[in-house]
C-alpha positions in Angstrom: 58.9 117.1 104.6 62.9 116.6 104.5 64.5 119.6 106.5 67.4 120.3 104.3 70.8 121.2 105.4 72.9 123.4 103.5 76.6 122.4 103.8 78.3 125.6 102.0 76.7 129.1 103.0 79.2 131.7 102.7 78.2 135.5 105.2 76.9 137.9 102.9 75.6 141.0 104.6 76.4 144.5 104.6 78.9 143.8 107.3 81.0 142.3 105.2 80.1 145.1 102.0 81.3 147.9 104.1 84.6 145.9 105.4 85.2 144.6 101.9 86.0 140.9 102.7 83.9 139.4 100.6 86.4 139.1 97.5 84.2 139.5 94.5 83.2 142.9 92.8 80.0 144.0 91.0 81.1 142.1 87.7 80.9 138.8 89.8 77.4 139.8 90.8 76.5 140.5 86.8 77.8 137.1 85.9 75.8 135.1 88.8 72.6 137.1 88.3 72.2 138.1 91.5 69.1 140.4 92.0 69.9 144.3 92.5 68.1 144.3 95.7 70.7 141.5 97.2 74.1 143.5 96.3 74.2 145.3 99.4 73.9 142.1 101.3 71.6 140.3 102.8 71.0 140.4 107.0 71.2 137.2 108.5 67.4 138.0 109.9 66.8 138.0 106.5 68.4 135.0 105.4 66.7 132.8 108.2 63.6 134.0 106.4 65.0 132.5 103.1 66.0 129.3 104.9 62.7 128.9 106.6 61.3 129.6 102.7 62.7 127.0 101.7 62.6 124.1 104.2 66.3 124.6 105.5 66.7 123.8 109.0 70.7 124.4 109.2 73.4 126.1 107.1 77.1 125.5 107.5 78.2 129.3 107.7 81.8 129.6 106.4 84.4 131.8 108.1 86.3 132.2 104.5 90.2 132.5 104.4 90.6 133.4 100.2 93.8 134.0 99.7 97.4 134.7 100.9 96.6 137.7 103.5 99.5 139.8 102.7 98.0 140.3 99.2 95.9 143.1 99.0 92.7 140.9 96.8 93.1 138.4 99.8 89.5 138.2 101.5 89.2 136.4 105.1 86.3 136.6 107.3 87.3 136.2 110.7 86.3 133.2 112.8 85.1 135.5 115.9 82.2 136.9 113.2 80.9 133.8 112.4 81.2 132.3 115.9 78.8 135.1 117.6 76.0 134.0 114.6 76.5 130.8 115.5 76.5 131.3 118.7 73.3 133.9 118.4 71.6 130.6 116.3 72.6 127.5 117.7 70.1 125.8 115.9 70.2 127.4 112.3 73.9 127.7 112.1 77.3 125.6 112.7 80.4 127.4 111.8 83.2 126.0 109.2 87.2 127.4 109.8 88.5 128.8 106.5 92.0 127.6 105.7 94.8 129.4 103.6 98.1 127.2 103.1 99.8 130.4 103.2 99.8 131.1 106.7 101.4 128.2 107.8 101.4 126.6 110.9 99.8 129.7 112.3 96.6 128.8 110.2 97.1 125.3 111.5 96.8 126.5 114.8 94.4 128.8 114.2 91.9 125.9 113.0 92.8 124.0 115.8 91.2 127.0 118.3 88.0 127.5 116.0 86.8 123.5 116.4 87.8 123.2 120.3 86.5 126.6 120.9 84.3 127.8 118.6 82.7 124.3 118.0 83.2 124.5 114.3 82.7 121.5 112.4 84.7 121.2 109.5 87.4 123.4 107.1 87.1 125.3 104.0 89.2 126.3 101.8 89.6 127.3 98.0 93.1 126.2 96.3 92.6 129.1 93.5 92.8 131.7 95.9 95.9 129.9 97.1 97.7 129.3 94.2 98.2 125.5 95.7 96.8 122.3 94.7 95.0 119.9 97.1 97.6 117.6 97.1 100.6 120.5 97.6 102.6 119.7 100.1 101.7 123.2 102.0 98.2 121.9 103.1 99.3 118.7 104.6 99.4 120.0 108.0 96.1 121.2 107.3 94.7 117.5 106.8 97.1 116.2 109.6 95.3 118.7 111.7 91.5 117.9 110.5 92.0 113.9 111.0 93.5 114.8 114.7 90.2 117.2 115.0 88.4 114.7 113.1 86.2 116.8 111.7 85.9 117.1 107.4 87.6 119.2 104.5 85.7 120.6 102.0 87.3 122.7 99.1 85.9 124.0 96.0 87.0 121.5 93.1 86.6 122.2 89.1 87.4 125.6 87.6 86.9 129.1 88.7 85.1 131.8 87.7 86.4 135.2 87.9 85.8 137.3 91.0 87.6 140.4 90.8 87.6 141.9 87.5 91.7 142.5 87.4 92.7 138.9 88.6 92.4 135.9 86.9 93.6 133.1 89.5 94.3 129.5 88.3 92.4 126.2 88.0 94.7 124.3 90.0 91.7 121.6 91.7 90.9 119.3 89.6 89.1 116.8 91.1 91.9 113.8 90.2 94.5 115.8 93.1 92.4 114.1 95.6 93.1 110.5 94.4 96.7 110.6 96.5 95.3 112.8 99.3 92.6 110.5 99.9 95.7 107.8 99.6 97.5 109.8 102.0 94.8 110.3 104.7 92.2 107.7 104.9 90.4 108.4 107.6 90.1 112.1 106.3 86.7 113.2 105.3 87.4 115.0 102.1 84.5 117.3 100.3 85.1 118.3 96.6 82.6 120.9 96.5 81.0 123.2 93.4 80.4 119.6 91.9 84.1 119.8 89.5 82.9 121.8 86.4 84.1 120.7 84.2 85.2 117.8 85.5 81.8 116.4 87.3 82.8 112.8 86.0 86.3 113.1 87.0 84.4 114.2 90.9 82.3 111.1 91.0 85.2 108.6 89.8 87.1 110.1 92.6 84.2 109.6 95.5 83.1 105.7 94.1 87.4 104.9 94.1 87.9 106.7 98.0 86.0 105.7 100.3 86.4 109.2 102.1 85.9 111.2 99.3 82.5 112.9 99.1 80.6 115.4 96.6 78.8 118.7 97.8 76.4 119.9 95.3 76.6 123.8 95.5 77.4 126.8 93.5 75.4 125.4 90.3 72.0 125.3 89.6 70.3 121.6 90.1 68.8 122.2 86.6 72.0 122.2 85.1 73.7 119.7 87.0 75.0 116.8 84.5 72.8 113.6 84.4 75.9 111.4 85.3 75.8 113.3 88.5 72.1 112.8 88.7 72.1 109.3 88.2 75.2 109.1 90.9 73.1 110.6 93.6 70.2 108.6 92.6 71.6 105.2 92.6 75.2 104.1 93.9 76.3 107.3 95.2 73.5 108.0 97.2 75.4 108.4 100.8 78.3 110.3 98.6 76.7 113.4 98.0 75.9 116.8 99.8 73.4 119.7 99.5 74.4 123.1 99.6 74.4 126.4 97.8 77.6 128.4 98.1 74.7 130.9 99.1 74.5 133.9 97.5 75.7 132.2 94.5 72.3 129.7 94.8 68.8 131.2 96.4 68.1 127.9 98.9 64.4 128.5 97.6 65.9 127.7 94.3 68.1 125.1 94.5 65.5 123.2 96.7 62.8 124.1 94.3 64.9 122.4 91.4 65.8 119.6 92.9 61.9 118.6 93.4 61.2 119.5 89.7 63.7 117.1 88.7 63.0 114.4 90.9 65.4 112.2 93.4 64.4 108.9 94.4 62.8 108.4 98.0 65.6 106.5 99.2 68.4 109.2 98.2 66.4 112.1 98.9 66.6 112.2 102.7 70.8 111.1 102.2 71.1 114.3 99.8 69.7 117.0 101.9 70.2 116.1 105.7 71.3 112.2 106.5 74.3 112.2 104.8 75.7 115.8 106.4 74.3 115.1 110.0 76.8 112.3 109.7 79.9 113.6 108.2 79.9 116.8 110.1 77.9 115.0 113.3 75.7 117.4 113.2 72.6 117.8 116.1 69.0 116.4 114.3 
């Protein structure tokens, strides 16, 4: 059996409930079914029992920066939180630094400090919650930063859905804004995540023209995933793509569960769910 690893798990516990840095509401929940029982949270005791449900040996846990921090709908975990999981379950857990363009250098720096101290292996960030597109000028020190670090970028792609009930932020990421990033920064690692809804075709053009451009499969179910994508993963873009989740969005059970149902070929399989992120985040295994 192929011990998966999940490259997008976002902390969702009742930690985070009571301190309200999560940055969705109850009509988020509604519109991603999530099961009454899981909208308190879910302990991370309790999550390890999900991972070990479903054959996953490692999640990427994010330390999410959403949004400009002096706006009050702004949701950032802080990097010491994840850092003591991680640190708690060195071999479940490797942590990701959230990035928000809007904090400038200081976020620069700040990313610096969570890979060379906290051992974190990549960034995250989401442009909606920004306001700024992947190729804005604002995150440049960010990518300047990660290909000094070198360690990869991943950043949700495609549109988004509507967390907060009284904001509606804008679909600035299509996937295409990577084409002069990746120009830009070649030896950066670039992840579009969330698989581009509802440009998925747009994602994989992007990842067979870059060589550094990559797709992480997360936030949708694998049933309705687009055959295109299927038939990427299966055939030329088989060292391209990335499992993950965007956990609590995906039950790991699930997605792993639907994945086997639809069928990958042997040769891609191992390269979807563990080969491929061991090497682009050089992961232990």
């Amino acid at each position: 059996m192929v011990k998966a690893i999940d490259i997008v798990c976002n902390l969702f516990t009742p930690v985070e409930f009571e301190e309200g840095s999560l940055g969705f509401d109850e009509r988020f929940m509604e519109q991603i079914n999530m099961p009454a029982d899981m909208r308190g949270g879910v302990t991370i005791e309790r999550y390890i029992e999900k991972m070990d449900a479903a054959g996953v040996e490692r999640s990427l846990l994010l330390a999410c920066r959403a949004g400009d921090p002096r706006m009050k709908w702004s949701a950032h975990i802080p990097y010491e939180r994840v850092a003591e999981i991680c640190a708690k379950y060195p071999d479940r857990f490797s942590g990701v630094a959230g990035i928000e363009p809007n904090m400038g250098m200081q976020g620069v720096r700040d990313l610096e400090h969570a890979v060379k101290e906290y051992g974190f292996v990549g960034a995250h960030w989401y442009p909606h919650w920004s306001r700024i597109a992947p190729d804005a000028a604002q995150v440049y020190p960010y990518y300047a930063k990660c290909c000094e670090l070198d360690v990869p970028v991943m950043m949700q792609v495609g549109q988004n859905l509507v967390y907060q009930s009284d904001i509606r932020l804008p679909s600035v990421a299509r996937p295409i804004t990577l084409d002069q990033v990746a120009i830009d920064f070649p030896e950066l690692k670039l992840i579009g995540i969330h698989i581009g809804v509802p440009w998925t075709g747009e994602m994989i053009a992007m990842a067979w023209k870059h060589p550094n451009i990559y797709i992480g499969v997360d936030a949708y179910a694998p049933k309705y995933w687009p055959e295109e994508l299927w038939h990427y993963l299966n055939t030329y873009g088989k060292h391209k793509v990335l499992f993950g989740t965007d956990w609590p969005v995906i039950d790991p059970e699930r997605g792993i569960r639907e994945i086997n149902e639809h069928g990958v070929r042997p040769e891609a399989y191992p390269l979807l769910m563990r080969e491929n992120a061991l090497k682009l985040f050089k992961l232990p295994g």
